[in-house]
C-alpha positions as CSV (number, residue, x, y, z in Angstrom):
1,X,2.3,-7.1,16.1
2,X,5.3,-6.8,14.0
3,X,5.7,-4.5,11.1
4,X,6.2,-7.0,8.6
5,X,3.2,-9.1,9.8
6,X,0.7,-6.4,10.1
7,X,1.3,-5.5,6.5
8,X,0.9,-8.7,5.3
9,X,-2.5,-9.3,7.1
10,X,-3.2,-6.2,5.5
11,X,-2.3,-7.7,2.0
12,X,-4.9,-10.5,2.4
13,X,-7.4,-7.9,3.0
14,X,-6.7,-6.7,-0.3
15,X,-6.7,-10.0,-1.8
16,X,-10.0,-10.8,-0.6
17,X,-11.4,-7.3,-1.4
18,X,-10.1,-7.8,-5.1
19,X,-11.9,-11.6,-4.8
20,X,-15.2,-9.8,-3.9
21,X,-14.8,-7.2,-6.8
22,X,-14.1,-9.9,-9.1
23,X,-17.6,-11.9,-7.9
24,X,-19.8,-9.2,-7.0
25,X,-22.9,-9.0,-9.6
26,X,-24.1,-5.5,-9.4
27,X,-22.7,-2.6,-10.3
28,X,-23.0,-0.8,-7.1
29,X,-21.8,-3.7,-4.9
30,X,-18.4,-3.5,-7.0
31,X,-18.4,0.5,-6.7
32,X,-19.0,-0.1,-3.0
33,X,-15.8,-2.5,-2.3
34,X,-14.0,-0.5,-4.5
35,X,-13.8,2.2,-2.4
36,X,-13.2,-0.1,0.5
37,X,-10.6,-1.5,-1.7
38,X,-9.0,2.2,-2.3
39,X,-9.3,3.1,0.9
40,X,-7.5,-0.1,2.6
41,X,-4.6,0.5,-0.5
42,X,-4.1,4.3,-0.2
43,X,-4.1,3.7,3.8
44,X,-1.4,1.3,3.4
45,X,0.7,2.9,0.9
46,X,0.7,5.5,3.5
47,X,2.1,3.8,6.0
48,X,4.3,2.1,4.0
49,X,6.1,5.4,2.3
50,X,5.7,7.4,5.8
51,X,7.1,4.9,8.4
52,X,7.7,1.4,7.3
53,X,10.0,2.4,3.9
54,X,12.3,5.3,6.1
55,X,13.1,2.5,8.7
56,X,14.3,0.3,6.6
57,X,16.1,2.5,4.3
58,X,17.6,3.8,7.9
59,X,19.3,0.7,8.5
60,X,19.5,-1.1,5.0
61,X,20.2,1.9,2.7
62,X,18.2,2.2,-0.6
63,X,18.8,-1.1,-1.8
64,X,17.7,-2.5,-4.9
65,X,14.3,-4.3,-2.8
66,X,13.2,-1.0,-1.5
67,X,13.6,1.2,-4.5
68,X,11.5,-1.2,-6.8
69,X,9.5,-1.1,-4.0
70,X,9.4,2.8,-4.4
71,X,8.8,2.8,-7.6
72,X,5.8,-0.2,-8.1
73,X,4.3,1.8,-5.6
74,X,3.8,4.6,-7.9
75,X,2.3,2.5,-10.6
76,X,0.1,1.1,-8.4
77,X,-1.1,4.5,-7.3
78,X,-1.3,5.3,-11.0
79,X,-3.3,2.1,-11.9
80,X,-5.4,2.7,-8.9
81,X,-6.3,6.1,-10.1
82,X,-7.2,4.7,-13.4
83,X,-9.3,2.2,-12.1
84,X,-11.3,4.8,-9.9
85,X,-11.6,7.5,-12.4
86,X,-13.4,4.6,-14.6
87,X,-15.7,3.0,-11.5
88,X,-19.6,2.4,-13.0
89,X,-17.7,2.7,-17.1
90,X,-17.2,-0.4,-18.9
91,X,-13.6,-0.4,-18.5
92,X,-13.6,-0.3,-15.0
93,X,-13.4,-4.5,-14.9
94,X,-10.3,-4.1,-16.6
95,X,-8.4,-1.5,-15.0
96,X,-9.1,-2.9,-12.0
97,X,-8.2,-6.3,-12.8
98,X,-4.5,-4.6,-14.2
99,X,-4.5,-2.7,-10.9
100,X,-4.8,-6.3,-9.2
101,X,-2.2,-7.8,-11.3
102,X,0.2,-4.9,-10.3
103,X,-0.8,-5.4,-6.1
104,X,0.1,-9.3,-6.7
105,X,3.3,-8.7,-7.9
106,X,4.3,-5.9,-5.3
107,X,3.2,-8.4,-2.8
108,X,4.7,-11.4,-3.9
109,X,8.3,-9.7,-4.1
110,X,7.2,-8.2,-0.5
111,X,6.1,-10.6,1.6
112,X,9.2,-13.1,0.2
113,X,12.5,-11.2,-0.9
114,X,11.8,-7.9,1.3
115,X,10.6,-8.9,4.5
116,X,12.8,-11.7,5.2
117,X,15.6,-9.6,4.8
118,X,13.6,-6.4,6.8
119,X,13.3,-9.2,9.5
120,X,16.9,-10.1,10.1
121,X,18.2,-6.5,9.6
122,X,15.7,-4.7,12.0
123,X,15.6,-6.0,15.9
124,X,12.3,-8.1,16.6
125,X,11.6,-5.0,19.1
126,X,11.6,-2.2,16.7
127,X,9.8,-4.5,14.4
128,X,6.8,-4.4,17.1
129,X,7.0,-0.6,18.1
130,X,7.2,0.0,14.0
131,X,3.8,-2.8,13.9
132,X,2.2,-0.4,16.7
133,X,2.3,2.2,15.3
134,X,1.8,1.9,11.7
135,X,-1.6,-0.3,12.8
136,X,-2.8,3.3,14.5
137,X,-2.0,5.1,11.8
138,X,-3.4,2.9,9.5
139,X,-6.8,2.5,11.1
140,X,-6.6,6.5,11.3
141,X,-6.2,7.0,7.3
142,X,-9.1,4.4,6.6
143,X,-11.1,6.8,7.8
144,X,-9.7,9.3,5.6
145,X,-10.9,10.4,2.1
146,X,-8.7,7.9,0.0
147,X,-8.5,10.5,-2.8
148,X,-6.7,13.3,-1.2
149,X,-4.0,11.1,-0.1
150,X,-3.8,9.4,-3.7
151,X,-3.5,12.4,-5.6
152,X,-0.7,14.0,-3.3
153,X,1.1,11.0,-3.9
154,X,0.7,11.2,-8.0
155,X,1.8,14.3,-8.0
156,X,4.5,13.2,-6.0
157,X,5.4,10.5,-8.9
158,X,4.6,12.7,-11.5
159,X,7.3,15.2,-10.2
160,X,9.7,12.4,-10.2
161,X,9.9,12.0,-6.4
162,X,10.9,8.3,-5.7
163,X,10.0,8.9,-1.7
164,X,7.9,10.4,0.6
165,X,9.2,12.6,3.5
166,X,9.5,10.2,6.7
167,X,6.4,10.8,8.9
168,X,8.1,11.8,12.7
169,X,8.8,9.1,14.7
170,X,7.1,8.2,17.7
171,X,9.7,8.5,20.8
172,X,9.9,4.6,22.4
C-alpha cells in the first residue's frame, strides 16, 4: 500500500475513534477509546516524523506544506497531552473535542494539498516500499506505551525542535 494511502486509512480510524468518544455514555468507555485514540495518534505521528516527513523533505525540500505540517504536529501532541492529562475530569470533553478540531484540520490540509503533491514528486514505487514499512512500524508502536513516545516528542517541541531525527532506512 502506498505511503500516502496507508496514512489516510489511518486518519479515518481516528475519525471514527473521535466519533465513538463523542457518543460513548460512560465514563470508562470514553477513557477506554481514548487511549485507543492516543495510541493510534502517537503511532502515527511517529511514523510520520520518523519515515514519511524525511522522505519527502529528501526530494521536496522543507516547503511551506511540510513545515506547517511540522509544526501542527506539535500542537496536536500538545492538545493531545492536554486532553489525556484531563481523562475522567470534567474538562476532558472539551480538550478532547479542541484536540479533534486540531486532527481535522491537519488532515484536511494533508490528505488534499500535501499528498497530491507527495504523489507526483515521489515515484509510485518508493511510495509502496515507504507504505511497507511505515504499516510495520506502525502496528509495532501501537503496541507501545503511547505516553513515552508523546512526551519525547513535547520535549522535542518544547526545545524548539521543528523535526525528528530520520528513523534509518530500510535497504530496498
Amino acid at each position: 500500500m502506498k505511503a500516502t494511502d496507508l496514512l489516510t486509512q489511518q486518519h479515518q480510524t481516528v475519525s471514527r475513534l473521535f466519533k465513538a468518544i463523542e457518543s460513548a455514555k460512560s465514563g470508562e468507555d470514553k477513557q477506554k477509546l481514548f487511549r485507543e485514540l492516543a495510541s493510534n495518534l502517537t503511532a502515527h505521528d511517529g511514523i510520520e516524523r520518523e519515515t514519511f516527513y524525511p522522505a519527502c523533505k529528501e526530494v521536496m525540500g522543507l516547503n511551506d506544506d511540510l513545515g506547517e505540517a511540522l509544526v501542527e504536529h506539535g500542537v496536536i501532541e500538545f492538545a493531545l497531552y492536554q486532553a489525556n492529562e484531563a481523562v475522567g475530569e470534567d474538562d476532558f470533553d472539551f480538550k478532547c473535542k479542541v484536540l479533534q478540531e486540531l486532527v481535522e484540520h491537519h488532515v484536511k490540509e494533508e490528505e488534499e494539498e500535501f499528498f497530491p503533491k507527495v504523489e507526483k514528486a515521489i515515484e509510485a514505487s518508493t511510495l509502496e516500499s515507504l507504505g511497507e514499512e511505515m504499516e510495520e512500524d506502525f502496528e509495532d508502536k501501537l503496541e507501545e506505551d503511547f505516553q513515552e513516545p508523546l512526551y519525547e516528542n513535547l520535549r522535542q517541541v518544547l526545545a524548539g525542535l521543528l523535526e525528528t531525527e530520520p528513523k534509518a532506512r530500510k535497504s530496498a
